[in-house]
N, C-alpha and C positions, 0 to 999 in steps of 0.2 A: 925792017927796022928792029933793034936789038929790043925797044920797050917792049912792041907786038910779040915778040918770040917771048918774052918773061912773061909777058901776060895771058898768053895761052898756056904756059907751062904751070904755071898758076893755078889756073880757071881745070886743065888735068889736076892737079894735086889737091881742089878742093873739090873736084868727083871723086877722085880716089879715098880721102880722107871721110867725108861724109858716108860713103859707103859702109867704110870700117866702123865708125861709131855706129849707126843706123846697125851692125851686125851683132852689136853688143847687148847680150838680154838685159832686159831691164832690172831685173833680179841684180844680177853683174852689176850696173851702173848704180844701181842704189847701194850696193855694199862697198863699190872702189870711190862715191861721193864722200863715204863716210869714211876710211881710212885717209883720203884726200886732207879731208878735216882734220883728222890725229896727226899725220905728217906736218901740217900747218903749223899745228900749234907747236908742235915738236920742236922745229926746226927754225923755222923764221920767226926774226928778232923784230919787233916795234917797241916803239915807245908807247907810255900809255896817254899820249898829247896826239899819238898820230890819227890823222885822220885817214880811214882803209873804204875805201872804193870797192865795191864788187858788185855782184850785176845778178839780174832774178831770169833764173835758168829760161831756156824756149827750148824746145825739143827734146832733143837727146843729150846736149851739154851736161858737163858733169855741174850736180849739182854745188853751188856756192852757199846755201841759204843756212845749212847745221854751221856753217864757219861765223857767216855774219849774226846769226843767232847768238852762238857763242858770245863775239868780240862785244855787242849790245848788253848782254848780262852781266859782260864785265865791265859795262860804263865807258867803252871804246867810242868813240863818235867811225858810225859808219856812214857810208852815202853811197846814193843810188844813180847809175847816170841814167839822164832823160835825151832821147832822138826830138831835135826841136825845127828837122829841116833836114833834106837829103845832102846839103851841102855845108852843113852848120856843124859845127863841134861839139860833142854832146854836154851837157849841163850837168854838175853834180850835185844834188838834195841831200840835204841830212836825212835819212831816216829813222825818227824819235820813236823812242820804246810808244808801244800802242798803238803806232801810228797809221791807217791804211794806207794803202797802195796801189795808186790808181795807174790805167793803160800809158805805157811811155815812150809807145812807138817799137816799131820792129819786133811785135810781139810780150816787148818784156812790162814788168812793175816797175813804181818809182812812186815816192812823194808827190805830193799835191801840189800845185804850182805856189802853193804860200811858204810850201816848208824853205830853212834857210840854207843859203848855198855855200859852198865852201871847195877847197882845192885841194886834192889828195895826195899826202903822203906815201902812201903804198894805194897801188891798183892792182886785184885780180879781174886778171881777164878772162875769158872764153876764147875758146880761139877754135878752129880744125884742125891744125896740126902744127908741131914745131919740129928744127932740129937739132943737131947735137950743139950748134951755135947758139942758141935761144932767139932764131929768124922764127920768127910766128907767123903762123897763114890765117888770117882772119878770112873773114865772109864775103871780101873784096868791095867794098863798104865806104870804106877808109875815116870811115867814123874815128877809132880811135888814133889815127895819123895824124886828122886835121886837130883833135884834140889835146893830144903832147905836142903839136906844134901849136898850139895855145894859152898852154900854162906856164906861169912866171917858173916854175920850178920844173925840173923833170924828178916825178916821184919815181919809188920801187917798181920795176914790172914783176909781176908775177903769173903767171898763163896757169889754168890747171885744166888739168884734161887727163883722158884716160891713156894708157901707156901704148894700146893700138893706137895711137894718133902719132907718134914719132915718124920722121924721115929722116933720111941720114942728110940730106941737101935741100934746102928750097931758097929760091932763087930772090937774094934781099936788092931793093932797090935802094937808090939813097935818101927815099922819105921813110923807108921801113926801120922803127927803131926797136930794137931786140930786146927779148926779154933778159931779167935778170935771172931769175929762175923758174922754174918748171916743176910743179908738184902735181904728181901722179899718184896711182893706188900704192906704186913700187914703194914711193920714196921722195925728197925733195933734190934734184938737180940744178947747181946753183951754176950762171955763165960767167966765168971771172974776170972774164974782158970784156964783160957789159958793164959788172960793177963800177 
């Protein structure tokens, strides 16, 4: 079956991809987080009504948190999503200046179940690898599939990761919906036939 063939080809490309991040000193990923961030801002355009999704690092991911710190100082409404079910769509929280942030599944932080919820504008993602299309290879999860196929709008995608994580091919299904762009330590990489 042609599904099984993609989904193994997959399941290789998210060993290979994890390896390559896992190879990257730590030192390395805390200084290509932070040029991630300056590219950010650099580059990609919001409004300052939009609402920006982004997600509290687990592992080796490049870090998100100097971005969303940022976008909150400057009065940005961010949100956090929450894992609320292995088959469930994730939930996105405001999270208000001050605010802790409690366990949200799958490792990461999030709002308390009272903070308010809201639908995002632009999402940065995590991701293991993308390629010169802006096809993302998530955790095989499909967290965030069931999720854009849930929201009244399709917001910005945005993936950031570190620039070992490129492949020239990975193989999109027709629930896989691509990013828009791609910001790395290099630079920001915009897909113009995602836009």
């Amino acid at each position: 079956m042609v599904e099984d063939g993609i989904e193994a080809e997959k399941a290789l490309l998210r060993k290979t991809a994890r390896a390559r991040r896992e190879a990257l000193a730590p030192e390395f990923r805390a200084e290509a987080s932070s040029a991630i961030s300056f590219h950010f801002f650099d580059k990609i355009a919001f409004a300052p009504d939009d609402a920006i999704a982004g997600y509290w690092r687990i592992r080796d991911e490049a870090d998100c948190q100097p971005i969303l710190v940022r976008l909150m100082d400057g009065g940005q409404t961010v949100i956090l999503p929450v894992v609320n079910g292995p088959e469930e769509p994730l939930e996105f929280r405001i999270w208000g200046a001050d605010a802790p942030l409690y366990e949200a599944g799958f490792g990461t932080l999030a709002p308390s179940d009272l903070a308010p919820r809201a639908e995002p504008d632009i999402i940065l993602m995590p991701l293991l690898g993308f390629d010169k299309v802006g096809t993302r290879l998530g955790y095989g999860g499909g967290y965030y599939d069931r999720t854009l196929a849930a929201l009244r709008k399709r917001p910005m995608l945005i993936g950031l990761a570190f620039s070992a994580q490129a492949f020239d091919n990975i193989p999109r299904e027709p629930h896989d919906i691509p990013l828009d762009a791609v910001v790395t330590e290099n630079g920001v990489e915009f897909f113009e036939a995602n836009l």
